[in-house]
C-alpha positions in Angstrom: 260.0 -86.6 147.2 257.9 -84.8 144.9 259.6 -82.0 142.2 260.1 -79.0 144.1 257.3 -76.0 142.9 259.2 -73.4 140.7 258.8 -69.7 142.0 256.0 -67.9 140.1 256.6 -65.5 136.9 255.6 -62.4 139.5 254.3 -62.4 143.1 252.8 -59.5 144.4 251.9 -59.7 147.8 250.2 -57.2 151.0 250.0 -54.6 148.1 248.8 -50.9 149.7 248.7 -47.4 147.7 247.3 -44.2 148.1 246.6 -41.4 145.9 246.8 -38.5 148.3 243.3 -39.5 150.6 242.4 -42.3 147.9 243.4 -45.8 149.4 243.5 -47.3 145.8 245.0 -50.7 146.9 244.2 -52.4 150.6 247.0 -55.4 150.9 246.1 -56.8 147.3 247.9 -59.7 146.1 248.4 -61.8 143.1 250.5 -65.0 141.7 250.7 -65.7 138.1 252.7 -69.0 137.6 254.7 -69.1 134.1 252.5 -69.6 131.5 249.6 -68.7 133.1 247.2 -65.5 132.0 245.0 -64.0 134.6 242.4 -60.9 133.6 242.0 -58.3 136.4 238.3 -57.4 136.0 236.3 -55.0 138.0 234.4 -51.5 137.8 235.9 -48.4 137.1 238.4 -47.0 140.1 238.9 -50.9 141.5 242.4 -50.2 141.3 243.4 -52.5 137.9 245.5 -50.3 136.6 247.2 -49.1 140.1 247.9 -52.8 140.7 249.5 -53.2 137.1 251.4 -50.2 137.6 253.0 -51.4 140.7 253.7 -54.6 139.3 255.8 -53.2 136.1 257.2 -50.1 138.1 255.3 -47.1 136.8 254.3 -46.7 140.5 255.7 -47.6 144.0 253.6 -49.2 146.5 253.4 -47.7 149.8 253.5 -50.9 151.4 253.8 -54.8 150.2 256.4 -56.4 148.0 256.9 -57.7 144.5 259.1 -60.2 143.2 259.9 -61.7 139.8 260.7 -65.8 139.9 261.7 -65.4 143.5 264.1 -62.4 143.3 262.9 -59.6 144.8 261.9 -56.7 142.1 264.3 -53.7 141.2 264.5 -50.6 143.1 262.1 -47.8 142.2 263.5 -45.8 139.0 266.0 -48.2 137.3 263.6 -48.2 134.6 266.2 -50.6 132.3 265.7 -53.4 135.0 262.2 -53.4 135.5 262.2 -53.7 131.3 264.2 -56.8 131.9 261.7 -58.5 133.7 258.4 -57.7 132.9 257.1 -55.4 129.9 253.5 -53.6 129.7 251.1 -52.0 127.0 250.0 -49.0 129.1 246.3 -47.5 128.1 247.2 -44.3 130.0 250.0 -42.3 131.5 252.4 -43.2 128.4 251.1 -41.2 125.5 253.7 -39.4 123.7 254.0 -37.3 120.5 255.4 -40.3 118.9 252.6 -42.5 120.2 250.3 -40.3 119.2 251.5 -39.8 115.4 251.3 -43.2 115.6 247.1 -43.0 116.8 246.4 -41.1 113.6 248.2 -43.6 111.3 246.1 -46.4 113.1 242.4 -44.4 113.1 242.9 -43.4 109.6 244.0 -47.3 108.2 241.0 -48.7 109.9 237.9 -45.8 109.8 235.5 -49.3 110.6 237.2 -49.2 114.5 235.4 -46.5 117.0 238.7 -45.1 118.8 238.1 -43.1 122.3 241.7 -41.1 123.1 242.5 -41.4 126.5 243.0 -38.4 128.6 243.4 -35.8 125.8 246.3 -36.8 125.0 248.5 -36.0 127.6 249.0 -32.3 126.7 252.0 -30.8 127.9 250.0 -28.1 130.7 252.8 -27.9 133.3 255.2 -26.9 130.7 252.8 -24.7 129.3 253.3 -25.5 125.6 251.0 -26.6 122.8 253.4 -28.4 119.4 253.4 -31.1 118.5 250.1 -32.1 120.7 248.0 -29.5 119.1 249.1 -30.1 115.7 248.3 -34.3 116.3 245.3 -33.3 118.5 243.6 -31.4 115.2 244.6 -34.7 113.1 243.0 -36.9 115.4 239.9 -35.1 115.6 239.5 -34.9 111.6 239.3 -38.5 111.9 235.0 -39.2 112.6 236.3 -42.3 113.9 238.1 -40.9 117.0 236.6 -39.4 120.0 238.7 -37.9 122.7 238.3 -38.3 127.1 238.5 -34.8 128.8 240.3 -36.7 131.2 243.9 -36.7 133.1 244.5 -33.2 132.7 244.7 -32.2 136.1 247.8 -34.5 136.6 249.4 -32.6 133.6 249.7 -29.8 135.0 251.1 -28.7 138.4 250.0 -30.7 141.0 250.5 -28.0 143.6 250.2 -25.1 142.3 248.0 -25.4 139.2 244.4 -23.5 138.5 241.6 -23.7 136.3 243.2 -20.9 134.2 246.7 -23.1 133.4 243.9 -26.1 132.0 241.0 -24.9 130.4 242.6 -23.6 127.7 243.5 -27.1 126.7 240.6 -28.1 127.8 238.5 -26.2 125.3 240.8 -26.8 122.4 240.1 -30.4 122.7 236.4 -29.1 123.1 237.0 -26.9 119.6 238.9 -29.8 117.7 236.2 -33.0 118.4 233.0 -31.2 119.2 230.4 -31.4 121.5 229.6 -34.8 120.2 232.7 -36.2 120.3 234.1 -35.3 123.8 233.3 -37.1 127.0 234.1 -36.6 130.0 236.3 -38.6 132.4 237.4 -37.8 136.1 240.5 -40.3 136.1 239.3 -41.4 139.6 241.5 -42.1 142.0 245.0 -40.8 140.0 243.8 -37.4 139.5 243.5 -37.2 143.7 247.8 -36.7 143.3 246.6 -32.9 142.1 242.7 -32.4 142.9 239.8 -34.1 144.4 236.6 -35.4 142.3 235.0 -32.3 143.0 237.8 -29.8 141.7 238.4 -32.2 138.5 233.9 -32.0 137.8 234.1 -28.1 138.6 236.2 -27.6 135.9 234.6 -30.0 133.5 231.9 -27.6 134.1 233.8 -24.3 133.5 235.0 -25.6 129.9 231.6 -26.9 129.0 229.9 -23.0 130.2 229.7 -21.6 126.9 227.5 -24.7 125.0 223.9 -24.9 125.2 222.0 -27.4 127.9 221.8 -31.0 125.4 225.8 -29.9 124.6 226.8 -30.1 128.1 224.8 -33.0 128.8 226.3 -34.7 126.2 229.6 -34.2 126.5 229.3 -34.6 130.7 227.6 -38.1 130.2 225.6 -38.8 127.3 228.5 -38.9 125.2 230.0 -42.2 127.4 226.5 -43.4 127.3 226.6 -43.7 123.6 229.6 -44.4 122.8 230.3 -47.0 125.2 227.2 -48.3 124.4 225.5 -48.1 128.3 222.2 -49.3 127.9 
């Protein structure tokens, strides 16, 4: 008899989640054997990042199951036991004041690297304060090296109840701090659907772009990504 097959390092199988109307994941699966590396690689809003997330915890699937060498994975929320089994270098959703004090000491020891923060840094909308992310925000953007996503903010603040008036404000100080030619915008397609559709998130892209002239908002609504990310 041949040796018997060792269970893989994770198992995902029948994988489904929705973001409010968003189905982000239709019964995805995926094996990674031990030792093996496997790139996830598709456009923007394939669901890459959802399917990560369910498979280190950050998010629970709605349907399908995940298991580490055979065992089925912890219950949703014991954070310590999903650490013991699998560990993940988010680039979103985990950006903390620490983290970002940590962003400025990295832009400024290497001003040859382009930078792009993600999401604006997480500003703290629902809570309705500004310190320390304003403080790190204004360190960030004295960096020339750093540009900054108006992105993820609508999932920062309430996701019931918010309006434009609880996120603009931060909106524009991100705006203020890296300048028209540093700020581009992002719609977080399909997370920010947990607190707004497509349309509410561009609307108010829209609102906190108002005041600057017609190559400003173009810039900062597209041309900005263009160039930076080097599209065409």
């Amino acid at each position: 008899m041949g040796e018997a097959v060792p269970p893989a390092a994770v198992h995902a199988e029948g994988i489904v989640k929705r973001f409010g109307a968003t189905l982000a994941l239709d019964r995805v699966g995926i094996t990674v054997a031990a030792g093996d590396s496997h790139a996830l690689v598709g456009r923007n809003g394939a669901g890459k990042s959802t399917l990560v997330s369910v498979r280190t915890g950050l998010h629970t699937p709605d349907a399908g199951r995940v298991s580490f060498q055979g065992e089925p994975a912890p219950a949703p929320g014991d954070t310590a036991a999903w650490q013991s089994k699998v560990a993940c270098v988010y680039h979103k959703s985990m950006v903390t004041p620490a983290r970002l004090t940590a962003a400025v000491a990295t832009a400024q020891a290497l001003p040859e690297v382009e930078f792009v923060l993600d999401h604006g840094g997480k500003p703290p909308i629902a809570a309705g304060g500004r310190e320390p992310w304003a403080g790190l925000i204004g360190a960030l953007a004295a960096l020339p090296n750093v540009s900054c996503k108006l992105s993820g903010l609508v999932t920062e603040a309430d996701w019931k109840s918010w309006r434009p008036r609880d996120v603009l404000p931060y909106a524009r100080q991100l705006l203020d701090a890296f300048g028209p030619d540093r700020a581009l915008f992002g719609s977080d397609w399909p997370v920010c659907t947990l607190a707004g559709q497509y349309a509410d998130v561009y609307a108010l892209a829209e609102q906190a772009v108002a005041a600057l002239d017609p190559a400003e908002r173009a810039a900062v609504l597209g041309g900005n990504a263009a160039r930076i990310h080097r599209l065409g």
